[in-house]
N, C-alpha and C positions, 0 to 999 in steps of 0.2 A: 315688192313685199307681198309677201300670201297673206291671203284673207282668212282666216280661222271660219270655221263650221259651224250655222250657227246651233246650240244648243235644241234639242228635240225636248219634248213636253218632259219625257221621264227624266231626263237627263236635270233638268231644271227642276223639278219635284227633290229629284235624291240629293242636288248640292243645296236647295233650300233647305230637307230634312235637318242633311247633314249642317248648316248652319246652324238650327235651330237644338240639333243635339249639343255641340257646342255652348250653345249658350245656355244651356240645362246645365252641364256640367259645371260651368262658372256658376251661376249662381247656386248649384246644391254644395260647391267647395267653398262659397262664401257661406254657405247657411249654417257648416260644420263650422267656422270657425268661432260662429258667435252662439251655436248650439251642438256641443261635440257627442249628438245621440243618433245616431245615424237614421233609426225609425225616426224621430222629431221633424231631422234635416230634410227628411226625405218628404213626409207628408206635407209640411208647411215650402217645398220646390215645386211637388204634384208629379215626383218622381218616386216608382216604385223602389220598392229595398230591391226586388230580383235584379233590378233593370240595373241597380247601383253595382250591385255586386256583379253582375256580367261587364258593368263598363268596366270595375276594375280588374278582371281578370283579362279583360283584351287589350284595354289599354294603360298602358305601364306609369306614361308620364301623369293620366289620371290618377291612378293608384297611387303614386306620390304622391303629388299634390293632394288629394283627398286625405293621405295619410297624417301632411304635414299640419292641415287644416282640423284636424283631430286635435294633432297633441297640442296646435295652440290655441282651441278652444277649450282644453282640460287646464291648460295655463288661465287662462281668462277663466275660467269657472272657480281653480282652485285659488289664483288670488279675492275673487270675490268673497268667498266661503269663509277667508282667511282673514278679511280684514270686519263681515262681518262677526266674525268668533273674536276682533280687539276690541270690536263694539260694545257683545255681550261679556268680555271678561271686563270692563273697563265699568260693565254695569253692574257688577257684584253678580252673575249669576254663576254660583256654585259650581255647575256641570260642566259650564266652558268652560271654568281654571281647572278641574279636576281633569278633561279630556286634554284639556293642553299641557299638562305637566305630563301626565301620561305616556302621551305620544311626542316629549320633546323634551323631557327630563331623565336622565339615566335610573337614578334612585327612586322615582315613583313610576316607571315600566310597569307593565306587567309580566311579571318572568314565569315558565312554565320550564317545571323540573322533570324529568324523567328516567323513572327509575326502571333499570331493566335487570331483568331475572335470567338466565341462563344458567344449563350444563354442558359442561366441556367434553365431550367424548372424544378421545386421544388414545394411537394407538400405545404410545409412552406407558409406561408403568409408572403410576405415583410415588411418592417417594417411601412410605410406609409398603408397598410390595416391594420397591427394592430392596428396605434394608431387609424384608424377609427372605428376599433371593439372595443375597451377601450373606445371610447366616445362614441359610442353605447349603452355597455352596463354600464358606468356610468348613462348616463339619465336615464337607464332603474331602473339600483338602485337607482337612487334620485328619481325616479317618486314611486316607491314602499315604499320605505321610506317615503316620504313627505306624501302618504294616511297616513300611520300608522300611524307616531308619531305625525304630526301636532296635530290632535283633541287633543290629551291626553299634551304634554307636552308645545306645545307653541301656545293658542290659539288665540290670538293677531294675528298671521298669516296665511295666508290663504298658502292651499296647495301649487300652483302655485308659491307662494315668499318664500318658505321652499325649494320647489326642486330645484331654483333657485338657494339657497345659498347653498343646499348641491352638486350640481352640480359646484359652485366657488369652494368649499373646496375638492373637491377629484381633479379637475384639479389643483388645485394651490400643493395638494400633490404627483400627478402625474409629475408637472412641477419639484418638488423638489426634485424629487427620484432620487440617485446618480448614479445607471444605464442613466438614462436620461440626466443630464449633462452631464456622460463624453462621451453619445453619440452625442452629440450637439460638445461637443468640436472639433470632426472632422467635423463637419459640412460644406458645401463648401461656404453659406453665411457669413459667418464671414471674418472678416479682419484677415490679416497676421498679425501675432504677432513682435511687434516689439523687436528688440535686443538690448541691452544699448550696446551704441557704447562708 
């Protein structure tokens, strides 16, 4: 069997350190548990924050563990918090029952509403430009119409009283189109519909 070497002074110094790192570690992940403030944990170990924060970035399985040693020091802190607030509700004080209804009751919440303002810039035309672009370009079709067909089909009329009346008949079919009614029906000039009572 081979004889192992024996350890040299530094050699012995760095796996003593490193013991002693170790058990720094242990106990600043016991200290989170029973105090989850990591300045707290650390002053009352005699471990600096820097030194904390560099072990948890080198070492992972600390980083855990430290982590896990948090959230159930916030567990322990928040049932304490919690059973002294049945204490003070239990004592008639005011603020506890109003904080705990608060934050554990839907209907006494505290709700925050917000109202937002905006305008719509759209390249779209509203609806008041179009129907002025529709009677635009109606006259422009009754006025082309009315040259054409007047001569030939109704000559009793003159242009001007043909575009006239094809100008009545595309509005009266524009007015009748069921798009157009049932956008009229929200219309805000209209009366409230009455309910049979």
């Amino acid at each position: 069997m081979a004889r192992k070497k024996p350890l040299t002074k530094e050699e012995k110094r760095l796996k003593a350190l490193a013991a002693k790192t170790e058990d720094q570690k242990r106990a600043l992940v016991a200290q989170l548990r029973r105090t989850p403030i990591v300045q707290l944990a650390c002053e009352r170990t005699g471990v600096g924050r820097s030194t904390y924060y560099q072990w948890r970035a080198r070492d992972k399985i600390f980083a855990r563990a430290a982590e896990r040693a948090l959230k159930a020091g916030q567990f322990l802190i928040n049932d304490m918090a919690e059973s002294r607030l049945m204490r003070m509700i239990q004592d008639d004080n005011l603020t506890a029952i109003i904080f705990w209804l608060k934050h554990n009751h839907p209907k006494y919440a505290v709700t925050t509403r917000v109202i937002h303002e905006y305008e719509v810039a759209t390249e779209h035309p509203s609806l008041e430009e179009m129907n002025r672009s529709i009677g635009v370009v109606n006259k422009m079709i009754a006025n082309s119409m009315a040259k054409k067909i007047a001569p030939r089909l109704l000559p009793d009329l003159t242009v001007d009283e043909l575009r006239e009346q094809i100008e009545k008949e595309l509005e009266d079919a524009e007015r009748d189109a069921p798009d157009r009614k049932r956008m009229e029906e929200f219309g805000e000039d209209r009366e409230e519909p009455k309910l049979p009572t």
